[in-house]
DRENMAR-648563 format. One line per 3 residues: number of its first residue (from 1); their letters; for each residue x, y, z of C-alpha. Coordinates in pm, 1 decimal. Last residue first. Layout:
% residues N
NUM> A> X/Y/Z  ...
% end
This chain:
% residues 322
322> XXX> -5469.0/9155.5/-1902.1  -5715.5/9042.0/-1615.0  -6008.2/9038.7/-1825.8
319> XXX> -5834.5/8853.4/-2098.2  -5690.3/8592.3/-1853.7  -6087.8/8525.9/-1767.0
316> XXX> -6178.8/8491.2/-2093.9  -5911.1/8231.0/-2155.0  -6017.8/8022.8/-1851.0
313> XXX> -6362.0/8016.4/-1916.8  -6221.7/7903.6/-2284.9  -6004.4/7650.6/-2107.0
310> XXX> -6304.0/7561.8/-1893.1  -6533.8/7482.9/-2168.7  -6319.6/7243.7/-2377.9
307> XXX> -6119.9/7397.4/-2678.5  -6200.4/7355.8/-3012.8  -6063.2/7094.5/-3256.1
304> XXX> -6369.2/7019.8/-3450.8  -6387.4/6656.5/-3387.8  -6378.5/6724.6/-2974.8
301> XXX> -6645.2/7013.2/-3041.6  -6883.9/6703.7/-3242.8  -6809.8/6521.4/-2915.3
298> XXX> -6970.3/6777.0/-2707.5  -7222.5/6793.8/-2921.1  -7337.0/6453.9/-2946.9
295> XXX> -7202.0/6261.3/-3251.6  -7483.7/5960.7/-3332.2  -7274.1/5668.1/-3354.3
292> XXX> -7557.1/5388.2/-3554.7  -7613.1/5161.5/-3342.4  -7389.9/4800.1/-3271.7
289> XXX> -7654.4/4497.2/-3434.6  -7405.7/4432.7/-3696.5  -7131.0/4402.3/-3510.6
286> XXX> -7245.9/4111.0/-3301.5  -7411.6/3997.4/-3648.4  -7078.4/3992.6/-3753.9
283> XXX> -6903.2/3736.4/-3479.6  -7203.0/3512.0/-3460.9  -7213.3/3450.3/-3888.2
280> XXX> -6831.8/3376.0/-3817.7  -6871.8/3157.8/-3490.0  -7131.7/2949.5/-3694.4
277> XXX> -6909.8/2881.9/-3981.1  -6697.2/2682.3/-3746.8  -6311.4/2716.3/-3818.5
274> XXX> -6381.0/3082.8/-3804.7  -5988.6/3259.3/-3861.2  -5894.0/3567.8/-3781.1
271> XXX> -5663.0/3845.5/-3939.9  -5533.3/4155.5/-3733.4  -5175.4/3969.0/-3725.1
268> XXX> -4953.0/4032.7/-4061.8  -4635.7/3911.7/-4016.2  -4660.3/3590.8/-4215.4
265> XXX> -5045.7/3555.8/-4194.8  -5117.8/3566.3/-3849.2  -5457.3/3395.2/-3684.2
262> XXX> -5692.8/3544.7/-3436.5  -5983.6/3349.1/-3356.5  -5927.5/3267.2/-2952.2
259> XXX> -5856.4/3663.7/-2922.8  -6249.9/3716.9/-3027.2  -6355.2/3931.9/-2728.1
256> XXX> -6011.2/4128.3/-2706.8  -5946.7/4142.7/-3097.2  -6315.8/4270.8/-3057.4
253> XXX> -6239.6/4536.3/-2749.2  -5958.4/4644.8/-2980.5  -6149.3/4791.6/-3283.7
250> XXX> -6436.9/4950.7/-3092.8  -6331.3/5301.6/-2986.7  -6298.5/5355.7/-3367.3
247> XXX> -6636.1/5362.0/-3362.2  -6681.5/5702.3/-3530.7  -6829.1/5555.2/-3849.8
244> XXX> -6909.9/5198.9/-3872.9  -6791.3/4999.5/-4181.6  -6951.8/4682.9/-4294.2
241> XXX> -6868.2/4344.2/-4442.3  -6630.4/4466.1/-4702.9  -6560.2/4209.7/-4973.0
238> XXX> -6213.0/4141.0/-5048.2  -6124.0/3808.3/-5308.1  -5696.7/3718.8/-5264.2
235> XXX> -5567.3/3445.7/-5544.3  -5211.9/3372.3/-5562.0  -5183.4/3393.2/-5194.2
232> XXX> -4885.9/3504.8/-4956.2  -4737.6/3839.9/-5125.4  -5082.9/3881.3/-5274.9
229> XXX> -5190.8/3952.3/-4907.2  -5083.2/4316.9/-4856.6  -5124.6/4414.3/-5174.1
226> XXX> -5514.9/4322.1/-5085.8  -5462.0/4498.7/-4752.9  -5359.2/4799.8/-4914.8
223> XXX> -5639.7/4792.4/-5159.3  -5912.7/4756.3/-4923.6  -5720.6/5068.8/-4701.1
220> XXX> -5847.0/5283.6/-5019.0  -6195.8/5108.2/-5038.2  -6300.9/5211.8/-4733.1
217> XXX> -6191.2/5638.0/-4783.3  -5977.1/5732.2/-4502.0  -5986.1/5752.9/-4139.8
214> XXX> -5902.1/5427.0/-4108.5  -6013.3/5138.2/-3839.0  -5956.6/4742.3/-3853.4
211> XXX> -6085.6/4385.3/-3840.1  -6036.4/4116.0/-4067.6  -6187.5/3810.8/-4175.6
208> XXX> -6035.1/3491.2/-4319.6  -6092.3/3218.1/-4577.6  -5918.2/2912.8/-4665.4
205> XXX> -5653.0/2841.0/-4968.6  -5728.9/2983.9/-5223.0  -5801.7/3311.1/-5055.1
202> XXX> -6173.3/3471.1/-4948.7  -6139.2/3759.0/-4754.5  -6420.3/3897.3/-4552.9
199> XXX> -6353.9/4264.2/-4402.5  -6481.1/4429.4/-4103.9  -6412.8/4847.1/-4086.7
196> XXX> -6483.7/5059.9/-3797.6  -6422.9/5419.1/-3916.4  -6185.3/5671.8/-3757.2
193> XXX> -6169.5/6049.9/-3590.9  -6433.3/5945.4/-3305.5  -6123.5/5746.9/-3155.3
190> XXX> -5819.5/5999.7/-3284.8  -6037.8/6253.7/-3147.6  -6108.0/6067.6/-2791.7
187> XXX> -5749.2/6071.3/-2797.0  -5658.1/6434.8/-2823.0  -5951.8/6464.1/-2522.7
184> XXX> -5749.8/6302.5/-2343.6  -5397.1/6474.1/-2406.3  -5594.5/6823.5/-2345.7
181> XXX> -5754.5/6698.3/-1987.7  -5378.1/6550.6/-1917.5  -5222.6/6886.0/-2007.5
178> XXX> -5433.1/7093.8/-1800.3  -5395.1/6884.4/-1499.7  -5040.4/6899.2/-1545.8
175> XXX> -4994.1/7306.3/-1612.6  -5215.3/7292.7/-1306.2  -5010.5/7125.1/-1061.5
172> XXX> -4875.2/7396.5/-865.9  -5242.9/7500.8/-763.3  -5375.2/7856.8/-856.7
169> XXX> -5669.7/7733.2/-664.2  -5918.3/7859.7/-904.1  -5671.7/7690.9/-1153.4
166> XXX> -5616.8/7369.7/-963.6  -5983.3/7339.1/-925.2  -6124.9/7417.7/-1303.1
163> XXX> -5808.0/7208.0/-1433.9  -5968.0/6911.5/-1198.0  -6311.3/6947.7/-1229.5
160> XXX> -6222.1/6906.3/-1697.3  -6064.8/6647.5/-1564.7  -6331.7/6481.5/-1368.9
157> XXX> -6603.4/6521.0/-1640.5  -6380.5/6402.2/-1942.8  -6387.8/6092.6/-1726.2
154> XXX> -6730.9/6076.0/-1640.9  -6765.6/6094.4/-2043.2  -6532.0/5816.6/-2130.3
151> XXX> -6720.2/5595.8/-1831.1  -7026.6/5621.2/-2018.8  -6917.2/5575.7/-2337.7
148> XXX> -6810.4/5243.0/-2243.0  -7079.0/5115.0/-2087.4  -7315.7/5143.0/-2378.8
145> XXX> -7009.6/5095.8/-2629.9  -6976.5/4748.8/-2492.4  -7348.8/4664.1/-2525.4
142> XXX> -7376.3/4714.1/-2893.2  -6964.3/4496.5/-2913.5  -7190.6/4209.2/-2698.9
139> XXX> -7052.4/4174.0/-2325.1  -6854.2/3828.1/-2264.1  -6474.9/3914.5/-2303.3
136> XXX> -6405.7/3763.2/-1961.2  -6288.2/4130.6/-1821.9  -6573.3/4288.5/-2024.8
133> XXX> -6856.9/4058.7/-1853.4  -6787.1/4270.0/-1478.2  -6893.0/4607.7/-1658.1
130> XXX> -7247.9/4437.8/-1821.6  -7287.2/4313.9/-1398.4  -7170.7/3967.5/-1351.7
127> XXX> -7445.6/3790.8/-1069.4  -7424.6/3752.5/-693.2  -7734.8/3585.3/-495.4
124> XXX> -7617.7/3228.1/-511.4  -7918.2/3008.7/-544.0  -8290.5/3143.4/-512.6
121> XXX> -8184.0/3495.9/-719.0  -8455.4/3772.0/-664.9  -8239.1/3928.2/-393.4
118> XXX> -7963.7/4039.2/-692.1  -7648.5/4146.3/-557.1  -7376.2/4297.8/-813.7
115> XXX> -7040.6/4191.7/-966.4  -6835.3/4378.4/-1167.3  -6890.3/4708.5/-950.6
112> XXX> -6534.8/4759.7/-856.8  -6613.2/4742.5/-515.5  -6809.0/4402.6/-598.3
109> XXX> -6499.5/4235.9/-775.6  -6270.1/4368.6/-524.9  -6481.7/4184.6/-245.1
106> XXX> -6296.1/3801.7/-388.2  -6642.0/3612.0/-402.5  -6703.0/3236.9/-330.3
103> XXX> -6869.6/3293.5/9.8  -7070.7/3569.8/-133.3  -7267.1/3303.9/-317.1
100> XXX> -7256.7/3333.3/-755.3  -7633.2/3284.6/-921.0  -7607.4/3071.0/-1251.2
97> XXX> -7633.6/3246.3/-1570.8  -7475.6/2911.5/-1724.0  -7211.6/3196.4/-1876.2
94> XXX> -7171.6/3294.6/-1494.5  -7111.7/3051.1/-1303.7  -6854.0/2830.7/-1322.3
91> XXX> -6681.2/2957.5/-1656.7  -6777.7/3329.3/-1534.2  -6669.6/3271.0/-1168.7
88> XXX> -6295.1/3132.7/-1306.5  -6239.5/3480.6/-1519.9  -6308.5/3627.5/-1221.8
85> XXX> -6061.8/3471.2/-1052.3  -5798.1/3461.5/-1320.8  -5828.1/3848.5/-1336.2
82> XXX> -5767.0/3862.4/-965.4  -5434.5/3705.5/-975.4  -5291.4/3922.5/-1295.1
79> XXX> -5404.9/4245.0/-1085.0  -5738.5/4398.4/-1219.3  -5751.4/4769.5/-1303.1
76> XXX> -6002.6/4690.3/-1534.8  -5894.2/4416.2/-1698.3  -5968.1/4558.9/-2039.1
73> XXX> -5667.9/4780.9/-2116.7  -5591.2/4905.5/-2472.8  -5983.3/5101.1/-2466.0
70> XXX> -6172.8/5031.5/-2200.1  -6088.8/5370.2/-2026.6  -5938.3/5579.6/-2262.0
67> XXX> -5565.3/5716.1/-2128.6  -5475.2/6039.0/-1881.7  -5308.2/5828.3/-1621.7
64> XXX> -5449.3/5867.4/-1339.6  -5611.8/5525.9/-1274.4  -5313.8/5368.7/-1386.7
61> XXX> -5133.4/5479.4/-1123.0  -4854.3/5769.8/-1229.5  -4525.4/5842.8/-1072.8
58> XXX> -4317.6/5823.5/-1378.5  -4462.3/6097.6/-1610.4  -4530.0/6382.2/-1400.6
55> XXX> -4201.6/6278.2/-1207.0  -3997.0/6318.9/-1541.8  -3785.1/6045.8/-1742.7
52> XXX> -3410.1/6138.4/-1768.2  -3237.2/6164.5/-2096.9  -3371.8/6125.2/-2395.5
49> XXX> -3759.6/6110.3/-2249.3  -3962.8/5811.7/-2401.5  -4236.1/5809.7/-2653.4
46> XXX> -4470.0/5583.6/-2740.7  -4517.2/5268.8/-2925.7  -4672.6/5014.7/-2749.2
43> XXX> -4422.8/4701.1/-2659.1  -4285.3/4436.7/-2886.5  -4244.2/4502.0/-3208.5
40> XXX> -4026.0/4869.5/-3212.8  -4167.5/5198.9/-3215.9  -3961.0/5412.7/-2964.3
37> XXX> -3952.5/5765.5/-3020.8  -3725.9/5996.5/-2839.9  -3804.4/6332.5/-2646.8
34> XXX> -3644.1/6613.6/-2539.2  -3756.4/6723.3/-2178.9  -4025.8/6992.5/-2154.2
31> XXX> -4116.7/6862.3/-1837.7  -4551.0/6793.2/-1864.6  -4536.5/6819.5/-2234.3
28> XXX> -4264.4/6676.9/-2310.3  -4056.1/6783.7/-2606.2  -4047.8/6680.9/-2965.0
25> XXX> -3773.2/6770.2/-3229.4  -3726.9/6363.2/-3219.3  -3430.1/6122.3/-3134.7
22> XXX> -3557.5/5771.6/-3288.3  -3869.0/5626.6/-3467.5  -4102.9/5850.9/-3728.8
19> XXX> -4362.4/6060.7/-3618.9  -4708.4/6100.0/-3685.8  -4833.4/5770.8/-3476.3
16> XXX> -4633.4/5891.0/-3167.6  -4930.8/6193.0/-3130.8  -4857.5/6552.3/-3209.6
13> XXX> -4949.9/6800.4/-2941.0  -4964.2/7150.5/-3046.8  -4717.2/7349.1/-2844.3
10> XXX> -4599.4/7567.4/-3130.2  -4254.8/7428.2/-3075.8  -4401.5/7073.7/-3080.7
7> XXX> -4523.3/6898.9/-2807.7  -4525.8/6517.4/-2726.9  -4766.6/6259.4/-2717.3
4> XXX> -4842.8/5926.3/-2656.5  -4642.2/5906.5/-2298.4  -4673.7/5550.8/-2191.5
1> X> -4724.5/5559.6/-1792.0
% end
């Protein structure tokens, strides 16, 4: 498990993005061990424990880890093996939309609900669900969010069950289970927090696109990536494609989808480049045609900083009892 977080003396999280590498003030939030930074090239940056790493930390599945679902991971819980499977069934079967026999099947793709049964189909009576297409980077960015969301929710739902159990139960564990609902919901923030931008950029010498998220003004990350790019053209045009609000959920799944495109300019490694003016007009109307994020009001709570229901259940209740 990457630890994203640590806890000031306050014990307000602070993600790894606000602090600077090395030794930190921080402590964990699950231990209370010091913690360092790491934020090299390689690997995601998170934090580490100074000295030893905790059991909260280091005995986690994936599945429990308190991260966004189809967010930096879009395998879905797929070993390396299995991936390569499915990813064999789509360029057999299923971008000819050609019905997939049970015979040819590994069963984890139907438990996992990537692959369901359709009776109407005369050959083959398996097809990819909209979940089983994000593995093979297949499902449109509008349809993405659709299943997406979904699962983000159902898994807000099943923490916030899990503090409300441990704390009726007044289980060992519920310091954890409290922290992992709060850590979540820190990162659905950070995620409804920034704007999808896409950006054309016409150089002399060919032209690229980039994708990206800010929580500032448009035109103020515009400038830093046109500083950004003087150091390797003499001439550097920006025009801003479109921005999206609140889909900062989005950014990854596209570098996913559109991997194949992605080109680096010195260091610099969101950029892609359309050798077929086709695949560019395809790649922005797929963003064009994601809706508008309407902010429901559970999510406009999330924005605000307030606490989810249980905790302030769970707050009244301590007040009672004091």
């Amino acid at each position: 498990m990457w630890l994203r977080y640590g806890v000031d003396l306050d014990l307000i999280l602070v993600p790894i993005e606000d602090v600077l590498r090395g030794r930190t003030q921080l402590k964990c939030p699950y231990c209370g061990g010091e913690l360092t930074a790491k934020k090299g090239n390689r690997k995601e940056h998170h934090f580490a424990h100074t000295n030893f790493t905790c059991r909260e930390v280091a005995n986690r599945s994936e599945r429990e880890i308190p991260t966004l679902p189809l967010y930096n991971n879009f395998n879905i819980c797929l070993t390396g093996k299995e991936l390569q499977q499915i990813k064999t069934l789509w360029n057999r079967y299923g971008w000819k939309n050609k019905g997939i026999y049970e015979s040819k099947i590994n069963s984890i793709f139907i438990k996992e609900k990537l692959l369901e049964y359709n009776e109407y189909r005369l050959y083959g009576e398996y097809q990819f669900t909209k979940l089983g297409k994000i593995p093979v980077g297949a499902l449109s960015l509008m349809l993405f969010n659709q299943v997406q969301e979904s699962i983000l929710w159902e898994k807000l739902q099943q923490l916030e069950k899990k503090v409300q159990v441990a704390y009726l139960d007044d289980a060992s564990n519920f310091h954890e289970c409290l922290w992992d609902l709060q850590i979540y919901r820190a990162e659905l923030k950070k995620i409804l927090s920034n704007t999808l931008y896409y950006l054309q950029i016409d150089t002399d010498k060919e032209t690229f696109y980039k994708i990206g998220v800010t929580r500032r003004e448009i035109q103020a990350r515009v400038a830093e990536v046109q500083t950004d790019l003087v150091k390797h053209f003499s001439h550097v045009s920006i025009k801003v494609l479109g921005h999206w609000s609140h889909r900062g959920n989005v950014e990854k799944y596209f570098k996913y989808r559109y991997a194949d495109y992605n080109c680096s300019i010195g260091s610099l490694t969101e950029y892609y480049k359309f050798d077929n003016p086709e695949d560019a007009t395809a790649a922005l109307r797929d963003l064009r045609r994601m809706k508008k994020k309407q902010l429901s009001e559970f999510e406009v709570d999330i924005l605000a900083g307030k606490p989810s229901w249980i905790e302030q259940l769970i707050e009244e209740i301590e007040e009672e009892r004091a």
